[in-house]
C-alpha positions in Angstrom: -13.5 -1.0 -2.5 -13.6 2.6 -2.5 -10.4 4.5 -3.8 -7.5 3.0 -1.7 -4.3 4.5 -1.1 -1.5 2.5 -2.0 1.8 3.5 0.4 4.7 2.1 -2.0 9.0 2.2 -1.9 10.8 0.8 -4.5 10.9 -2.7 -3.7 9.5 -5.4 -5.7 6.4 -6.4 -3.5 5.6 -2.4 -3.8 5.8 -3.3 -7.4 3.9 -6.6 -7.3 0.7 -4.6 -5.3 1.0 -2.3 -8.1 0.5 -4.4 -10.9 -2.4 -6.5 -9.2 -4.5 -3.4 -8.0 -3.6 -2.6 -12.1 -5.1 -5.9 -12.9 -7.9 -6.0 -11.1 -9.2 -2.1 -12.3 -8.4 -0.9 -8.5 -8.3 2.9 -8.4 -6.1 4.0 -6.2 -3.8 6.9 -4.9 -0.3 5.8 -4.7 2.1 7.7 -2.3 6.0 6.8 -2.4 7.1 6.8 1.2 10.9 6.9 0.0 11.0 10.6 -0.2 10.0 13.0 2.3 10.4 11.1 5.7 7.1 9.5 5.2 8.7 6.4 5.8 8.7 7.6 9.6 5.1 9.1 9.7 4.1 5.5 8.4 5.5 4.2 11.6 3.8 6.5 13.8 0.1 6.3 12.0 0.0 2.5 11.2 2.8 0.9 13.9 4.8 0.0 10.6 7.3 1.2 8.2 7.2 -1.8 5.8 5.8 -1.1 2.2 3.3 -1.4 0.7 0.6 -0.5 2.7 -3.2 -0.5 1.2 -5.4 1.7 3.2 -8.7 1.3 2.2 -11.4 3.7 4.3 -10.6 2.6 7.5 -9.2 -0.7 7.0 -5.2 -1.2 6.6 -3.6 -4.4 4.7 -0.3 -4.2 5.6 2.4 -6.4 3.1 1.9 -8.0 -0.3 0.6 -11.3 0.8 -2.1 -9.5 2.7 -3.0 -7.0 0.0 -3.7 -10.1 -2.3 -5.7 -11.9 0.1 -8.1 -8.8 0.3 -8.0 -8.8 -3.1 -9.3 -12.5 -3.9 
């Protein structure tokens, strides 16, 4: 995996994709989309304003569950 980008609020599954990209030695960039209206540009660039997002070159793993079955 190349360095993702993590798109993160402050909810727990944010949280929970944090800690297993931490676990795992994942580099990523991590972008809060509770500040700045991002919450709306993720809506218009991925169809979705639900966090966390992993973008990883160009594929997109949208929700916790998903981002740990990319991970495994």
């Amino acid at each position: 995996m190349e360095e993702a980008t993590l798109f993160v609020d402050d909810g727990e599954e944010s949280k929970a994709a944090e800690a297993e990209l931490a676990k795992r030695g994942i580099r990523y960039r991590r972008v809060d989309i509770s500040v700045n209206g991002l919450r709306g540009w993720l809506l218009f660039e991925y169809g979705t304003a639900k966090a966390p997002i992993l973008v990883d070159g160009n594929s997109v793993f949208i929700g916790l569950e998903e981002i740990k079955k990319v991970l495994r």
